[in-house]
N, C-alpha and C positions, 0 to 999 in steps of 0.2 A: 565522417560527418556527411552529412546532407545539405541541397543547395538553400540557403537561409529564407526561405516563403513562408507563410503560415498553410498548416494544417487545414482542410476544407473543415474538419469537423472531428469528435473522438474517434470514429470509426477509424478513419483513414490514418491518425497519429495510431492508435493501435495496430494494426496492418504493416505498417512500418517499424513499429519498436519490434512486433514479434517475427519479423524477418530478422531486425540485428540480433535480437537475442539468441532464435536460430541459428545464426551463424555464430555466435559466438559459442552456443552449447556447446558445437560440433568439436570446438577446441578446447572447451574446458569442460567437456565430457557430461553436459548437463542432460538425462536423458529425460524427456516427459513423465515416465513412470515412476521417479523416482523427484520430482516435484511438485509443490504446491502454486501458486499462484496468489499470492493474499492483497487484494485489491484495495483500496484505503476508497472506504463511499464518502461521497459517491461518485466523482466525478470519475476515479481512477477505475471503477468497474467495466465499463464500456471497453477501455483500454486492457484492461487483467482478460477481458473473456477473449479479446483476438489472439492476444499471446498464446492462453490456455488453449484454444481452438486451435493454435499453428502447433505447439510442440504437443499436442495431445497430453494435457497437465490438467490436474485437479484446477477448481478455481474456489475459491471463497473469499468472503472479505473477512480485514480485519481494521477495526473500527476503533481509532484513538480518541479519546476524550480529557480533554486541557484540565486541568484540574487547579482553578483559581482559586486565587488568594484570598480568606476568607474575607479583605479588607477589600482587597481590590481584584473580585473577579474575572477582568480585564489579563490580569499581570500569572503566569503560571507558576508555579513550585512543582509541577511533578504533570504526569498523564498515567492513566487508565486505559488499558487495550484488552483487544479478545484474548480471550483464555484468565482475564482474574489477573494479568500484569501490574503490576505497581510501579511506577520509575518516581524517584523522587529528584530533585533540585535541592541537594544535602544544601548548598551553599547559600540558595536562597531561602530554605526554611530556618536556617543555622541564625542566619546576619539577621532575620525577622522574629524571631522568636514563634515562630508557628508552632502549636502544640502538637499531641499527638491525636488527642481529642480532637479538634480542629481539621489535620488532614482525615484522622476519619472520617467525619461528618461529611464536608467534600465528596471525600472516595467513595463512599457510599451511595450519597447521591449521585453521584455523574455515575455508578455503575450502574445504578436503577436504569438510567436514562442507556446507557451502553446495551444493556439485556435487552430492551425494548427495543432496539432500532433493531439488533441481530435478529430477536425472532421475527419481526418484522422483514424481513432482507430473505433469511432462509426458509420461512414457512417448513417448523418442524424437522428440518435435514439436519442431523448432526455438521455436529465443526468438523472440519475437512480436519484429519491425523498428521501433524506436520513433524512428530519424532523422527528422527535419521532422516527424515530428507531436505532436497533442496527447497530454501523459501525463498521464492523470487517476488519481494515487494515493488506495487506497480502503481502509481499513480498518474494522472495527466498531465503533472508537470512539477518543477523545483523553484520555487522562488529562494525565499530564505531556508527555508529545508526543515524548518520548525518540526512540521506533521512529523516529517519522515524520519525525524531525528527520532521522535518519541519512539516509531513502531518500529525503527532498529533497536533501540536500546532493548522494548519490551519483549521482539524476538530473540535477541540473545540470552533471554530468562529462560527460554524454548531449547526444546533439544531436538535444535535442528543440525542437521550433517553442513550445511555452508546457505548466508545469507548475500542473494544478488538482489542489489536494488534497480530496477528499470522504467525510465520514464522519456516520452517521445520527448521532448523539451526541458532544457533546463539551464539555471543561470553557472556559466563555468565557473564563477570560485567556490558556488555549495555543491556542483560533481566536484569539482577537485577535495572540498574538506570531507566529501561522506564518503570519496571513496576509500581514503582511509580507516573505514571502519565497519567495514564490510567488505566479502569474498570478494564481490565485481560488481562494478555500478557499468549500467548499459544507458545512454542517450546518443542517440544519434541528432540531435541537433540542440547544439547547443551557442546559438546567437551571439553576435560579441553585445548586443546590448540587452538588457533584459527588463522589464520595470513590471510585467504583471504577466503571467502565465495565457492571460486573457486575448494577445496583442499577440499571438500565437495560432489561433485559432480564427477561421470565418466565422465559425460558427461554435460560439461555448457556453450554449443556454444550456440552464442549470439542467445535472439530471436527476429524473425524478425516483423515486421510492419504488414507480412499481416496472420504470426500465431498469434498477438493481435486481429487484425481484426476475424480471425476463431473464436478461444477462446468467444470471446465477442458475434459473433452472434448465434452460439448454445447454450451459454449460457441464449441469451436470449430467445431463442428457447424452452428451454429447462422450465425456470421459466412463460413462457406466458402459455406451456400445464398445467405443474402444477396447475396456478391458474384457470382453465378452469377443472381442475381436471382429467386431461389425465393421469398422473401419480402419484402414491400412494406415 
């Protein structure tokens, strides 16, 4: 763990998670070329590209979408992720009588809105290929772990070789509950109090569309020399 101050800003919380994660590859054999990076936009992008930049890893986002109740929008039954993932809330559609019709209607729309933000975000680049390898989910931080519940679940539909979740902050009973349900969860600071991700950070203005857009294409900039072996 790290000493409990806040973050100047994302850069520096990324900077920091992809040192621990570094050191943690070392031991759990994580190698770059053999990982994705899938950034949860937008906030966790800024943070996915320092990672990807330290272990020399792909980066892409993947982008969860709540998937409300047709009654109460507000309230979820299931999420939507990159790649066409479906995850439902058996229990809450079951106890509500949600139809099947219904969650489609839903899934459909929020996917319209999901396709839009990716091409958006990627301009044209295929999805980063994450069969057989490591998927290292990375966001800017853990409150209740909602998001990240979702984009575990809908990576495990993924054929991926082992899911590591990484995030510079986060509240200790959601590292403690998600780390059982995935390879390795990475945070090095994890506060004894937590009440908003926000309280964390000097500086945690929102980020925008077209620093996802930056982030992502140096990113990939950055992993095409690599494999070309432009950089060590």
């Amino acid at each position: 763990m790290i000493e409990e101050r806040p973050y100047r800003d994302r850069t520096e919380a990324g900077r920091v998670l992809a040192d621990a994660v570094n050191a943690a590859g070392v031991s759990e054999k994580i190698d770059g070329s053999d990982a994705v990076v899938l950034a949860l936009p937008r906030g966790g992008v800024p943070v996915g590209y320092e990672v990807a930049h330290k272990l020399g890893a792909a980066l892409d986002v993947f982008v969860v979408r709540k998937l409300g109740l047709p009654a109460q929008p507000e309230l979820a039954m299931g999420a939507i992720a990159s790649g066409g993932v479906l995850v439902l809330n058996d229990a809450v559609v079951s106890h509500l009588g949600v139809t099947e019709d219904e969650i489609a209607a839903v899934a459909q729309r929020e996917s319209e809105e999901l396709a839009r933000r990716e091409k958006s975000y990627r301009e044209n680049r295929r999805p980063a290929d994450v069969s057989g390898r490591v998927a290292i989910l990375v966001d800017d931080g853990l409150a209740t772990g909602s998001t990240m519940r979702a984009a575990i679940a809908a990576v495990k539909q993924l054929d991926v070789a082992r899911i590591v979740v990484a995030v510079p902050v986060g509240a200790k009973e959601t590292c403690s509950e998600l780390a059982h349900e995935v390879d390795l969860l990475i945070c090095p600071l994890q506060p004894r109090s937590l009440f908003a991700i926000a309280q964390w950070y000097d500086d945690f203005s929102q980020t925008t569309d077209e620093e996802v857009r930056e982030c992502l294409a140096a990113a990939n900039r950055e992993h095409t020399r690599s494999l070309k072996g432009g950089i060590s």
